[in-house]
C-alpha positions in Angstrom: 95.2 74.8 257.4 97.4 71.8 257.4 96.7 68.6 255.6 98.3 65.0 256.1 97.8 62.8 253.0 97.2 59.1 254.0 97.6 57.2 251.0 97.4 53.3 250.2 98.0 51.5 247.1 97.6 48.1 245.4 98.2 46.0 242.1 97.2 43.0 240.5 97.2 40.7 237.5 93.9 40.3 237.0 91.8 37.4 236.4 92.5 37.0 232.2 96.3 38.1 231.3 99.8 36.9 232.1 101.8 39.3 233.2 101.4 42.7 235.1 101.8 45.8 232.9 100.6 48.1 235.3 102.6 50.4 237.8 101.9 52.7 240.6 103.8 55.0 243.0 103.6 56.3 246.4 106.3 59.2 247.3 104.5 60.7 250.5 107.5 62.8 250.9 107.4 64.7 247.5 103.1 64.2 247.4 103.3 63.0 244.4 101.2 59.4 243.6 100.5 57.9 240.4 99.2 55.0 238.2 100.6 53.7 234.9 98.6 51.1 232.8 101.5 50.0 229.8 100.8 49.2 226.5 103.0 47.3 224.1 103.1 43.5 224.8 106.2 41.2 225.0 106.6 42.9 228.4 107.4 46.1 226.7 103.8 47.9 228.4 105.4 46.8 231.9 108.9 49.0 230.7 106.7 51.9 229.6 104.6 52.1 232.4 107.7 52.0 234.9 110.1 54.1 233.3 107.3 56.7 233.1 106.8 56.5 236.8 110.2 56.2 237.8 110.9 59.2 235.2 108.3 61.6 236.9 109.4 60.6 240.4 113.0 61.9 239.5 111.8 64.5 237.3 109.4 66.5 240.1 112.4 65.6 242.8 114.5 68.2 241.4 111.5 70.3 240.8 111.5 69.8 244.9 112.8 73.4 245.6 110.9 75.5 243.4 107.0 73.6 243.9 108.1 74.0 247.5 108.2 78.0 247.4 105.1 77.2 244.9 103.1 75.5 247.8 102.9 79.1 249.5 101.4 80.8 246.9 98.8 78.8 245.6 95.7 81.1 246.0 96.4 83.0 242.5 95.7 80.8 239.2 98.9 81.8 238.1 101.0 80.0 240.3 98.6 76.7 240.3 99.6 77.0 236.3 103.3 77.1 237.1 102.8 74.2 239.1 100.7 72.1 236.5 103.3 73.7 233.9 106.4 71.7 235.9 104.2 68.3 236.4 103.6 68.5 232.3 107.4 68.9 231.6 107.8 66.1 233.9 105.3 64.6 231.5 106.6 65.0 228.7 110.5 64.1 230.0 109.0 60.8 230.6 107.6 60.5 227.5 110.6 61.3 225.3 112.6 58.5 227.9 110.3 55.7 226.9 109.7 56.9 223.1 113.7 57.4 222.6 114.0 53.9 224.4 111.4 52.1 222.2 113.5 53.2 219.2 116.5 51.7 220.5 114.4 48.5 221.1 113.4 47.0 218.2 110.9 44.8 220.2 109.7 47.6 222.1 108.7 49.9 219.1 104.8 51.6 219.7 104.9 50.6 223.2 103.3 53.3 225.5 101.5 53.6 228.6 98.2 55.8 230.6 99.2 58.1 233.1 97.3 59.5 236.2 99.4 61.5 238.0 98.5 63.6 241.5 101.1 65.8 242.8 100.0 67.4 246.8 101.4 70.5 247.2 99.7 72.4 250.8 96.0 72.7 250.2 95.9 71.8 246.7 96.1 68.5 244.5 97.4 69.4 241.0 96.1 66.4 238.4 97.7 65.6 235.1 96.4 62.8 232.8 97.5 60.5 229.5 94.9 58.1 228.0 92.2 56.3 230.3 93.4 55.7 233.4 91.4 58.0 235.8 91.3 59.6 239.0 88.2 60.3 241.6 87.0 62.6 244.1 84.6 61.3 246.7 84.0 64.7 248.8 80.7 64.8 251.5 79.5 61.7 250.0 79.4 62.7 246.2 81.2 60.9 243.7 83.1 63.6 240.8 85.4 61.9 238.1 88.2 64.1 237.9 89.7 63.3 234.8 88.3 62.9 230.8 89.0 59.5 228.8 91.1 60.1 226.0 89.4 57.4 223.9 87.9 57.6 220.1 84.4 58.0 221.5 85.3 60.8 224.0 87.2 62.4 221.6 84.5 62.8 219.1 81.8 63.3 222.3 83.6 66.4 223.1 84.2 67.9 219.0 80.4 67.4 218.8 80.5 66.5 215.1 79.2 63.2 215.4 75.9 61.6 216.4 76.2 60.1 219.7 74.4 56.9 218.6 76.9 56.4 215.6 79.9 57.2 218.1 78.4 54.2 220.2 78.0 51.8 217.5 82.0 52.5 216.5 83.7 49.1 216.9 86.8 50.9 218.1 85.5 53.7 219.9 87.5 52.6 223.4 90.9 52.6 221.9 93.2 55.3 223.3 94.1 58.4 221.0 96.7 59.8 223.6 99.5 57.9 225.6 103.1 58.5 226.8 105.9 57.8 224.9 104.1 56.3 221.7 105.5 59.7 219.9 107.9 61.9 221.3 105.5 64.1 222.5 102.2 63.9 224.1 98.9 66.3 225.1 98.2 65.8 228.9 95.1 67.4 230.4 95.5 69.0 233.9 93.4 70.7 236.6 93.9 72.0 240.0 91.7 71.1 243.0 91.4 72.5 246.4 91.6 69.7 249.1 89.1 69.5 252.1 89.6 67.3 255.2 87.8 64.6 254.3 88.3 63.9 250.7 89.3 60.9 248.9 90.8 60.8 245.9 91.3 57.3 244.2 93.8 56.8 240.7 92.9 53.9 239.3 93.7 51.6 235.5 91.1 50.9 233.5 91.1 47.5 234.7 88.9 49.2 237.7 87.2 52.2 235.9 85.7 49.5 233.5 83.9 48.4 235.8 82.8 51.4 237.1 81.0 53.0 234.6 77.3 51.8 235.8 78.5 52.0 240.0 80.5 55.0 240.4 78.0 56.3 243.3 79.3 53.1 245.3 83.2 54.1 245.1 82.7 55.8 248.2 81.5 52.9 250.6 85.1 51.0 249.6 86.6 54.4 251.5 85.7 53.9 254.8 89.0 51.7 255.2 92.5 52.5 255.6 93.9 53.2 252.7 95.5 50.0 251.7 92.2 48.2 252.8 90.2 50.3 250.2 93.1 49.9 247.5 92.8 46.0 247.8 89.0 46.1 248.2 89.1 47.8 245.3 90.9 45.3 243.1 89.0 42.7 244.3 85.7 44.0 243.0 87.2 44.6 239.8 88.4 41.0 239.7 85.1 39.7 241.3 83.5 41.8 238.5 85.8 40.0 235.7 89.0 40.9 235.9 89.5 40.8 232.5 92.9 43.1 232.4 95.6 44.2 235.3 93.9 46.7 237.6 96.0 49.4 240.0 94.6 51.1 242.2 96.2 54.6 244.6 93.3 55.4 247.4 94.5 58.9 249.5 93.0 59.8 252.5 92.8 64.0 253.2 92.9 64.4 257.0 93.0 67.4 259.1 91.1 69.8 261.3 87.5 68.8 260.7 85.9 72.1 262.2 88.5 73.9 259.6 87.4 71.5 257.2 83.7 72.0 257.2 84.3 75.2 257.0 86.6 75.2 254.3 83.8 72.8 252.2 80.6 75.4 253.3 82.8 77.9 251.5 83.8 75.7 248.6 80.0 74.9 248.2 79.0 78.1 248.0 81.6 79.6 245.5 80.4 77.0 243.2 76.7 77.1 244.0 76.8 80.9 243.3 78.8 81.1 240.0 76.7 78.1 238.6 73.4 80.9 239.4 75.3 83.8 237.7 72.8 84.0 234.4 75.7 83.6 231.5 76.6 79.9 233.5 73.2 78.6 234.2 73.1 75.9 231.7 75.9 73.9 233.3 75.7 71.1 235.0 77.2 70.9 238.5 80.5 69.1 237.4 81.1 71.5 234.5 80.2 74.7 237.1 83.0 72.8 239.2 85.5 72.8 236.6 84.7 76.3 235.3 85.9 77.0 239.7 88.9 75.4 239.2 90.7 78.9 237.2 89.0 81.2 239.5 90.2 82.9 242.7 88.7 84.3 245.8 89.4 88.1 247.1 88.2 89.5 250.3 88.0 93.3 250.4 87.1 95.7 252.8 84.7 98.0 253.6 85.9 101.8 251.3 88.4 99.3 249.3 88.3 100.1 245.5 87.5 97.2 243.8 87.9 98.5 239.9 88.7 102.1 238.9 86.2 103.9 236.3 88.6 103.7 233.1 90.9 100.7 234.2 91.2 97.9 231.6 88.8 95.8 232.4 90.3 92.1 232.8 88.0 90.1 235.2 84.2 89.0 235.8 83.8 89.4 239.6 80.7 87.5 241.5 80.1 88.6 244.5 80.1 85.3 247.6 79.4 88.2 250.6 78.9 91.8 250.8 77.4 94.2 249.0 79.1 96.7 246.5 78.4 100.2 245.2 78.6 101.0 241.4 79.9 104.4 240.7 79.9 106.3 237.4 81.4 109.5 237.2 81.3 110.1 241.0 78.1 109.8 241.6 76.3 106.3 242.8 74.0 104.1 240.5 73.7 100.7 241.6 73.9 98.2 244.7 75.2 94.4 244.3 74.5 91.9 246.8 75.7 88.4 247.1 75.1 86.5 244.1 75.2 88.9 241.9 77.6 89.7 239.0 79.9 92.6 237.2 82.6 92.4 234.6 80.9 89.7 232.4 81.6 91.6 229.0 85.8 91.7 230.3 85.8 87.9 229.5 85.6 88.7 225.9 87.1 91.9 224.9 89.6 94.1 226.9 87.8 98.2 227.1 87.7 100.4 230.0 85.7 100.0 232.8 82.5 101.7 232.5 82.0 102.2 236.2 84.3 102.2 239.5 83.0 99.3 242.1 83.5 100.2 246.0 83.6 97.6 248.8 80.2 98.4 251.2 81.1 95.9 253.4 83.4 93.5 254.3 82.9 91.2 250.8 84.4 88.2 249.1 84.4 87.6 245.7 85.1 85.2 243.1 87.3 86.6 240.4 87.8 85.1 237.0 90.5 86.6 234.6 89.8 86.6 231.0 93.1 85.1 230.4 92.3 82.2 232.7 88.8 81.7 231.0 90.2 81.7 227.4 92.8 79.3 228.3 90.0 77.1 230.0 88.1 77.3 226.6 90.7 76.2 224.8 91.4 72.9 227.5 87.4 72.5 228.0 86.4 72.7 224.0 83.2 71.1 224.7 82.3 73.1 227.3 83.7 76.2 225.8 81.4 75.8 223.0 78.6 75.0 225.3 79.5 78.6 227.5 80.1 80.5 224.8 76.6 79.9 222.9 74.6 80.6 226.0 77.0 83.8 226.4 75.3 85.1 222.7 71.7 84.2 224.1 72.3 86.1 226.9 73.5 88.9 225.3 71.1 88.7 222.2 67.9 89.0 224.8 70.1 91.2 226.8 70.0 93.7 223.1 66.3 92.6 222.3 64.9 94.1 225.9 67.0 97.3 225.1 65.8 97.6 221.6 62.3 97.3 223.2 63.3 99.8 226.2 64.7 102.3 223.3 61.7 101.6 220.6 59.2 102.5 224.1 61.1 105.5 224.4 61.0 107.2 221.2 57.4 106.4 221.2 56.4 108.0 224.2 58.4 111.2 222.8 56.5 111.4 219.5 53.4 111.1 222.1 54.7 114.1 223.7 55.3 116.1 220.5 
């Protein structure tokens, strides 16, 4: 399916500061858009936040060859984490440009800036993110934010040490705890997303998002515009609202065969509606059980097709979207799946054999989700890690309790017998 990324952007001063500080880019022809918000003062936010655009921009350009061979292979995570792995170099190469320049400025010293970066490659947007600037997705009339603040009181929110109330009371709890080029290094966060005709995506500073907080459900009735409209409409609520720091705002537009499209969101819907029923993921909510998608892939098989082999190392959990499956165990059958339901659940945490061989009955698809994929999304998603992983042990603890009490019934009805 072929997309065409419409995209609009605009920047102002705001209502309350001086001088713009703020950046943004547009490069349709690499995909790749982005907002800045600098830090620093004395005009040296305003060099951070443009040499870090102006660094990515070159950065991904001679990237240009390899994401391109990238872009048509983008169904496996592996090459969606090869592209996010070049967008965080580019990251960090901008980051080492502004901290080595802030050294040779004495003026400039500490200055830094938020990054929101969104880099289009065929059906897929690849995000990256520094500090509190944030991007949106506004997809069949529901509002997702994309991206995590990295402020004191998300920070602490997501170790889950500290009372919320006592987070909330912190006098500093909005100040930024990551940031380009304030160190030589820096920790971006990054996802991959599947695009369907009809999204929007918007990228804004924090001079919007701040005033977002409490109307998020009404970003999407600015998007009916072109994308410029909605990019100035968008400043000028935040300025009507206070306008108490520069706001930037990138709106894109995802166009393309709407009957594809629909089609496209009916299946996206569904992969995430079933894996948010499978029993070990039941306690998410609907945006963690769409970020848990974003490692996964889809396989289609057909009808005889071996899905795993009786002894294989067992790598994946498998859920099944269509199609039923037959469970074999030492040739012989044992077991019928049918859509929705799930195999492979212990391979997420340790790597044995596969107790059974699983045959296509039908033409199936199914969602697969490597173990290395979802260890590597524990370690990126701590919170949520720690909030999967202690409903895994219920599950399994009642999954051993109602064997215990299948095994105790057992030897009971044999003494009977004796």
């Amino acid at each position: 399916m072929e997309l065409t990324i419409r995209a609009g952007g605009f920047t102002d001063v705001g209502r309350t500061r001086d001088h713009n500080e703020d950046a943004f880019l547009i490069d349709s022809a690499l995909g790749l858009y982005v907002v800045a918000d600098g830090m620093g003062g004395h005009a040296a936010g305003e060099v951070a936040s443009s040499m870090t655009v102006e660094a990515l921009r070159l950065a991904l350009s001679e990237k240009r060859a390899a994401l391109s061979e990238l872009a048509t292979k983008l169904a496996t995570p592996r090459c969606r984490e090869e592209v996010i792995s070049h967008v965080e170099e580019a990251v960090q190469r901008a980051c080492q440009e502004v901290y080595a320049n802030a050294q040779a400025h004495e003026d400039r010293r500490g200055m830094g800036t938020t990054l929101v970066v969104c880099l289009v490659l065929g059906e897929c947007a690849f995000v990256t993110h520094v500090g509190d600037s944030r991007m949106y997705l506004v997809r069949d009339g529901a509002v997702r934010q994309l991206t995590y603040d990295h402020t004191v009181r998300n920070e602490l929110i997501r170790r889950g040490n500290t009372p919320l109330a006592e987070i909330e009371a912190l006098p500093y709890k909005h100040a930024i705890t990551r940031a380009v080029g304030t160190y030589e290094q820096t920790q971006p966060e990054s996802m991959a997303l599947e695009l369907v005709p009809g999204d929007r995506l918007v990228l804004a500073t924090d001079g919007l998002t701040g005033y977002l907080d409490d109307h998020s459900e009404d970003l999407g009735s600015y998007l009916s515009e072109s994308p410029d409209e909605a990019a100035t409409a968008l400043v000028a609520f935040a300025n009507t609202s206070g306008g108490r720091d520069n706001v930037s705002v990138v709106v894109l537009h995802v166009e393309g065969d709407s009957n594809v499209g629909r089609e496209r969101s009916r299946r996206l819907t569904l992969q995430r509606e079933t894996l948010g029923s499978v029993p070990l993921f039941s306690t998410l909510d609907d945006d963690e059980v769409f970020r848990l998608l974003q490692p996964t892939e889809s396989r289609n098989y057909a009808y005889g097709d071996v899905i795993v082999r009786e002894g294989d190392p067992g790598e994946a959990l498998f859920v099944i979207l269509s199609g039923k499956v037959r469970i074999d165990r030492n040739g012989e059958a044992i077991n019928v799946l049918k859509a929705g339901e799930v195999f492979g659940e212990m391979s997420l945490l340790r790597n044995r054999g596969r107790s059974a061989s699983v045959i296509a009955l039908d033409s199936s698809e199914l969602l697969v989700l490597h173990r290395r994929d979802f260890e590597a999304f524990l370690r990126d998603e701590s919170r949520l890690g720690v909030k999967i992983l202690s409903h895994f042990v219920h599950v399994l603890a009642e999954r051993l309790d109602s064997t215990s009490d299948e095994l105790s019934g057992l030897r009971s009805s044999l003494l009977s017998d004796e």
